[in-house]
N, C-alpha and C positions, 0 to 999 in steps of 0.2 A: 574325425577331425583331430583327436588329441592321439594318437596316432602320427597321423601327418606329422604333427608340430615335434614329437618325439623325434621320428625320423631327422627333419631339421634339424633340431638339436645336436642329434647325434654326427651329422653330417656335417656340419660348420664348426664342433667341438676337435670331430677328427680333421679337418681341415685346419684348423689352426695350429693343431701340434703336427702335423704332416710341415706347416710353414716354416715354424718353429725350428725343427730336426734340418730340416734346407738350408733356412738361414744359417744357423750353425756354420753348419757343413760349407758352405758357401762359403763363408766370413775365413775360417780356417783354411781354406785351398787357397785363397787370396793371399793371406799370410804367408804361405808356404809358397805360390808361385805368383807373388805381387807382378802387375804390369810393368812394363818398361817405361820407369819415369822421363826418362832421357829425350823423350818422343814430344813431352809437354813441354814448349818455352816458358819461361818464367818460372816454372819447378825450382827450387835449390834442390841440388843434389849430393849430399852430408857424405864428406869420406870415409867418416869413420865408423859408419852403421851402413851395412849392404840388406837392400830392399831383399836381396834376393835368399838372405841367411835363412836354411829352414827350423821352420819353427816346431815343437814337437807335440803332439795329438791332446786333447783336454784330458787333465791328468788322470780321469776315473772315463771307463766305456758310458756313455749315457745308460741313464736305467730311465726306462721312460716311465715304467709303472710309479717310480719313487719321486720321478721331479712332476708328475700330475697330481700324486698325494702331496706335497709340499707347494704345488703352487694351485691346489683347489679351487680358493675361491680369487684368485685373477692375481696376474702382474701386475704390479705399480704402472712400470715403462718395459717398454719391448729393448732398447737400447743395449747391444753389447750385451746378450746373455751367455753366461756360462754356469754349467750343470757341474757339480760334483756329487759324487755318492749320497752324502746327505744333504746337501743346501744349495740354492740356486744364486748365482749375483748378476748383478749388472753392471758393466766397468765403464770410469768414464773416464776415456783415451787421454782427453786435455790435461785431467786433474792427477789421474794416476791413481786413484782411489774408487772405490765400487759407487755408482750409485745408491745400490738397495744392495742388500743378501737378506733372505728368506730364509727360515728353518722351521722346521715342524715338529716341534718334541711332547713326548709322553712320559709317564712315569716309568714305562719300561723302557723306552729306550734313551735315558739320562742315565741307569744306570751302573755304577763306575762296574768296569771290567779288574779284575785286580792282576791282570795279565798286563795291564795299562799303561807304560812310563811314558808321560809329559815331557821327562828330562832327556827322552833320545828323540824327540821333536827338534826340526830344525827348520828356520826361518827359511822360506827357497821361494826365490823370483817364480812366478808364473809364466813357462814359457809357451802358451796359446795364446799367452800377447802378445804380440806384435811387439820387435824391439824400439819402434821407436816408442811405442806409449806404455814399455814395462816400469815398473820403479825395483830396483834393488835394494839390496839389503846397505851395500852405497853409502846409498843416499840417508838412508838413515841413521847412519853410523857420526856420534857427534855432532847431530842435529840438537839435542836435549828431550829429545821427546822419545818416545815407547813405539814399539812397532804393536797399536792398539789393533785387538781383535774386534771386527762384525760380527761373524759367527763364533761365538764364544766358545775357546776349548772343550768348557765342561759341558758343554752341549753335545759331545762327542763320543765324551770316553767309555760308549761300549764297547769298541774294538781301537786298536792302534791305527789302523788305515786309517778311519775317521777320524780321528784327532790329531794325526800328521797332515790331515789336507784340509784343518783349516788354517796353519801355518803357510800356506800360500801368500806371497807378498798380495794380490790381488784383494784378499779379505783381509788387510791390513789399511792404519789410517795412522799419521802422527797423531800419536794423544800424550797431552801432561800425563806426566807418571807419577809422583807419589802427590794425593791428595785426587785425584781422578783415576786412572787406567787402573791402580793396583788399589784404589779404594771406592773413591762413590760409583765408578762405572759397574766395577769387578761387585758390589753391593748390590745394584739394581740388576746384572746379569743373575747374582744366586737368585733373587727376587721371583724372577721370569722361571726361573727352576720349581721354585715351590710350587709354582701355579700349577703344576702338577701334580701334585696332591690331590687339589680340591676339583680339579678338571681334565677331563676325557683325553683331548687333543688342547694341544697350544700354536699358535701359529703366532711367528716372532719377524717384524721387520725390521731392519737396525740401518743407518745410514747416517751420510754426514749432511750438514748444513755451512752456508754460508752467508750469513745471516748482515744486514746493514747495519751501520750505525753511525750516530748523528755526531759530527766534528763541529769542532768552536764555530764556523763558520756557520752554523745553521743546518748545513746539506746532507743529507745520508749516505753515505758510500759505503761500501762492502769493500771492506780488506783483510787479505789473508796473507801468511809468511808459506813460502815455497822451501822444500829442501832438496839438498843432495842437487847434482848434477842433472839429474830429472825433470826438476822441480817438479815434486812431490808437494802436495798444496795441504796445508792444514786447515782443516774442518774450522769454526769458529765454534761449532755447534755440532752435538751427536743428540740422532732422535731415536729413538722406541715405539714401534707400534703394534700392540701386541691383541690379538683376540683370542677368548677362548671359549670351547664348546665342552657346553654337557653332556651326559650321558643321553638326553634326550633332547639334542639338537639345538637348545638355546645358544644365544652364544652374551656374551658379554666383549667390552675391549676397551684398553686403557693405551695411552699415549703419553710421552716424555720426549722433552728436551732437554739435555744439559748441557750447561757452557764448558767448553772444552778449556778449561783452569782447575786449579785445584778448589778443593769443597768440605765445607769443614765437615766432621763426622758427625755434628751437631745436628747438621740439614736433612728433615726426611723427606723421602722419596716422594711421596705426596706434593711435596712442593713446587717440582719438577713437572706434574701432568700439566698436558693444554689441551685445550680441543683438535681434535686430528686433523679437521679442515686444514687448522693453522700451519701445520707440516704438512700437507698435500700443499697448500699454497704456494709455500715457503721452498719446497724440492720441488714442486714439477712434478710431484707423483699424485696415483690416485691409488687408494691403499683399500683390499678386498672391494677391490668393486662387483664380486659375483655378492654378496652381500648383500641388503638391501639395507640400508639404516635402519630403517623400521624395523627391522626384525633382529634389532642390538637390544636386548633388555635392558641395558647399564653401560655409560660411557664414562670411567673413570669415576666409578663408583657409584653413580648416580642414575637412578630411572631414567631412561631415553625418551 
């Protein structure tokens, strides 16, 4: 019988990344050889963007071994994935910004390469987007805000390939720059770094929010400022949700929202944790759901 149930496993495990690898694949020929819009009444048909421009291949060969290590224990959302050498995302077409991106670090593999320069990184559109839902560099340009990292550079820099592709506009998000992006964000990103130190594996989910709020009038509505020519949508909120595993398979996991403003240096990190329901509520996602709760020793510092 447990036998059996292994076989299943195994067979619904490799069917899902068989789906996975298709989808892909699928999503990208579409790209490259979109249908004949012209066929559908009612379509507008934009002069100045050709459905049929080809688009060019996701910027790293899939490494399948490495995006099953990285997405272990489950997707948030199936939504628009794309694989890079180290980190997985999910893009969302409307907003021009990632859902989720995924990363998986260790204390070997945070660190710095001294072969490494940051400074010959350069910002570049992701062209396995589809032109009409890429954002460029554009649009960000005299916005006021930061072309803010998901997968954070320094998560990268054992080799130069990886920390050039997380410079993708796709893993980018309008974020405040001095008092957030280049301080309380870039704070809570080393943060997530330490944790390797004291533990085995880290697995890191990072995304935007767009969160309601209540106007003179009583009523809650969600509003966000768009930029560039894209409109490129800014987050109101960026979240954190991060687990991690011991040497002997425990796992712990702490969660963070911060409002996308600046923050004084004063404010500690701590004051930012929420319960992670509230961001799975809040985005639409469901975050390590191979996972079981029960088997979280500590959620944000506290016995489960």
């Amino acid at each position: 019988m447990a036998g059996h149930k292994i076989k299943t496993l195994a067979l619904v495990s490799s069917f899902g990344l068989s789906s996975f690898l298709a989808g892909s694949y699928y999503e990208r020929k579409i790209a490259q050889d979109p249908p004949n819009l012209k066929k559908f009444p009612g379509l507008p048909i934009f002069g100045t963007v050709s459905a049929a421009t080809p688009v060019s291949p996701v910027p790293s060969q899939t490494n399948v071994s490495r995006i099953s290590q990285i997405m272990k224990y489950g997707f948030p959302g199936l939504d628009n994935i794309r694989s890079f050498d180290n980190y997985v995302l999910s893009y969302d077409k409307r907003n021009r910004v990632a859902h989720w991106v995924f990363e998986h670090i260790t204390a070997e593999s945070i660190k710095p390469n001294e072969g490494v320069d940051r400074s010959l990184c350069q910002f570049m559109p992701d062209e396995s987007i589809h032109p009409y839902f890429r954002s460029l560099n554009s649009d960000y340009l005299k916005s006021g805000y930061d072309r803010g990292h998901l997968a954070a550079a320094g998560n990268h820099k054992c080799s130069q390939k990886l920390v050039e592709q997380t410079f993708y506009l796709s893993n980018m998000a309008p974020q405040v720059g001095v008092g957030f992006n280049r301080d309380a964000w870039n704070k809570l990103e080393r943060y997530v770094r330490k944790l390797t130190k004291t533990y085995t594996n880290v697995y890191c989910c990072t995304g935007p929010l767009y969160l309601p709020r209540r106007e003179p009038d009583g009523k809650n509505y969600v509003k966000y400022e768009v930029i560039g020519a894209n409109h490129v949508a800014v987050p109101t909120h960026f979240f954190k949700v991060v687990v991690c595993e011991t040497s002997d398979g425990k796992f712990e996991m702490e969660s963070y929202v911060m409002p996308n403003q600046a923050i004084s240096d004063e404010t500690p990190l701590t004051s930012f944790r929420v319960p992670p329901e509230s961001i799975e509520k809040a985005a639409g996602l469901l975050f390590f759901d191979n996972i079981s709760r029960s088997k979280i020793s500590k959620i944000n510092g506290k016995k489960n």
